[in-house]
C-alpha positions in Angstrom: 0.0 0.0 0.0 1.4 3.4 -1.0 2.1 5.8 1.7 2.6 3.4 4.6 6.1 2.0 5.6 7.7 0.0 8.2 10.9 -0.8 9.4 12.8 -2.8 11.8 12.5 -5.8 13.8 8.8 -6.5 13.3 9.0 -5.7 9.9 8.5 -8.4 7.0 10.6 -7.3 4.2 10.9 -8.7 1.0 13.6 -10.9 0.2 14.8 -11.1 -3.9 17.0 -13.9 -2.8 14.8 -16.1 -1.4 11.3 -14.9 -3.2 9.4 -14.2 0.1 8.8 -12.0 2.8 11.0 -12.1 5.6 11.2 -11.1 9.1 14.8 -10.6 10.3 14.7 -10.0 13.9 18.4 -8.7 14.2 19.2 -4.8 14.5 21.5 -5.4 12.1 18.6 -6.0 9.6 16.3 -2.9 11.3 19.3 -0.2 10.6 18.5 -1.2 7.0 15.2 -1.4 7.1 14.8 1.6 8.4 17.4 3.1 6.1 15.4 1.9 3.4 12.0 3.3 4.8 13.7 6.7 5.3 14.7 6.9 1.7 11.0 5.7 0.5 9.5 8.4 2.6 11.7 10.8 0.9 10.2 9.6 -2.5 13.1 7.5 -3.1 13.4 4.0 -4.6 15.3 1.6 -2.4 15.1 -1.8 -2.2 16.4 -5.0 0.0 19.1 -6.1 -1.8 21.5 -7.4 0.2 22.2 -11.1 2.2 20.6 -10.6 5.3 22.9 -11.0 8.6 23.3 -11.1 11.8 26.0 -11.8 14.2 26.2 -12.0 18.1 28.8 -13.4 21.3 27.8 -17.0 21.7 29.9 -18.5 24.5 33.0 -15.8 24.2 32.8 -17.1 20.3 31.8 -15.0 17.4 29.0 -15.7 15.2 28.4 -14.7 12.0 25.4 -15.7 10.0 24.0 -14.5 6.4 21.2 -16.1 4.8 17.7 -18.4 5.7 17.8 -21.6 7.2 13.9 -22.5 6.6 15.4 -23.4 2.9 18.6 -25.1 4.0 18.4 -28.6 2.6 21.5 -30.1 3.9 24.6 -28.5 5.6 28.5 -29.0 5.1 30.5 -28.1 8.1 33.8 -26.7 6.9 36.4 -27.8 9.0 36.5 -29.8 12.5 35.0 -28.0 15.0 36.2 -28.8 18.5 36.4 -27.5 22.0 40.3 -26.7 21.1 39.9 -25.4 18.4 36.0 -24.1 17.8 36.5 -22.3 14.7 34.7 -23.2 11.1 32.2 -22.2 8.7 28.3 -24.1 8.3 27.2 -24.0 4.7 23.6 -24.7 4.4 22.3 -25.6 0.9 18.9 -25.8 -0.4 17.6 -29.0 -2.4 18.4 -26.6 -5.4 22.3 -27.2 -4.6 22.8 -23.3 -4.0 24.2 -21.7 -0.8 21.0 -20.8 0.9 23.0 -20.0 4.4 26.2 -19.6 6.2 27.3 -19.8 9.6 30.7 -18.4 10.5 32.2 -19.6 14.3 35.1 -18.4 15.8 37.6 -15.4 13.8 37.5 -17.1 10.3 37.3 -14.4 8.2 36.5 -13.7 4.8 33.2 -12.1 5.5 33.0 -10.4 2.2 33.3 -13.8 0.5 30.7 -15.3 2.6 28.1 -12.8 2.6 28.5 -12.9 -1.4 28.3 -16.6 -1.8 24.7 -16.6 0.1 23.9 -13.2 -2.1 24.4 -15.2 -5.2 23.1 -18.1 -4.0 26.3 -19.8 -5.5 25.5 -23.5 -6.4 27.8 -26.3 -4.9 27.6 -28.9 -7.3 30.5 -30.7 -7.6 32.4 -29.1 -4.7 31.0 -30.4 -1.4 34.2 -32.6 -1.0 36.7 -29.4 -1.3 33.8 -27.3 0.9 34.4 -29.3 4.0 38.7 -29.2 3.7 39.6 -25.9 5.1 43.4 -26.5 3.8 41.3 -26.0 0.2 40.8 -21.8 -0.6 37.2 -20.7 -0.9 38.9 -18.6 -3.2 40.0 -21.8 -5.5 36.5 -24.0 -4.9 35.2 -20.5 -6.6 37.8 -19.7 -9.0 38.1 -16.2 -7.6 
């Protein structure tokens, strides 16, 4: 409905990457939300275009997460998460074979890269195997 807008929290956006509306209770997600109300008000044009995200302090770790899990398939955990050493990466992927989610533990960097491989909804075919071997670039499995 034209002329009515909301923003944050309780707000179901629309999602391109996923084809539905979404509620993405972070305040990560209500900055943009209402970032992208703001400009609508103004008579602007602005869309949700980005992977959505989150991340929090879970047990002195960091967290990390981009994407939806209600579409996640089956997951690939990259790397061996243990109590010494809690650090790796959760790939969910729909039953379409595309990166539908990730879930980053621990300091493991490349954040850019993840966020863009849920934004693209990059397919996995073919590279599960060198997903789960963290000695294997994300850069190489992707031909970056």
């Amino acid at each position: 409905m034209r002329g009515i807008f909301a923003a944050g929290d309780c707000a179901a956006v629309f999602d391109p990457l996923f084809g539905k509306h979404r509620m993405m209770q972070h305040w990560d997600s209500a900055a943009l939300t209402g970032k992208i109300a703001g400009i609508n008000m103004a008579g602007g044009d602005a869309k949700f275009e980005s992977a959505s995200f989150f991340d929090s302090q879970v047990f002195g770790l960091k967290l990390g997460v981009w994407g939806e899990a209600r579409v996640v398939d089956r997951r690939i955990i990259r790397g061996t998460p243990s109590a010494e050493s809690p650090q790796f990466i959760e790939i969910g992927v729909a039953a379409d074979g595309r990166i539908a989610q990730v879930i980053a533990v621990g300091e493991v960097g490349q954040t850019e890269l993840l966020a863009r491989l849920v934004k693209e909804r990059v397919a996995t075919n073919g590279r599960e195997e060198a997903l789960r071997d963290p000695g294997v670039g994300l850069e190489k499995i992707f031909g970056e």
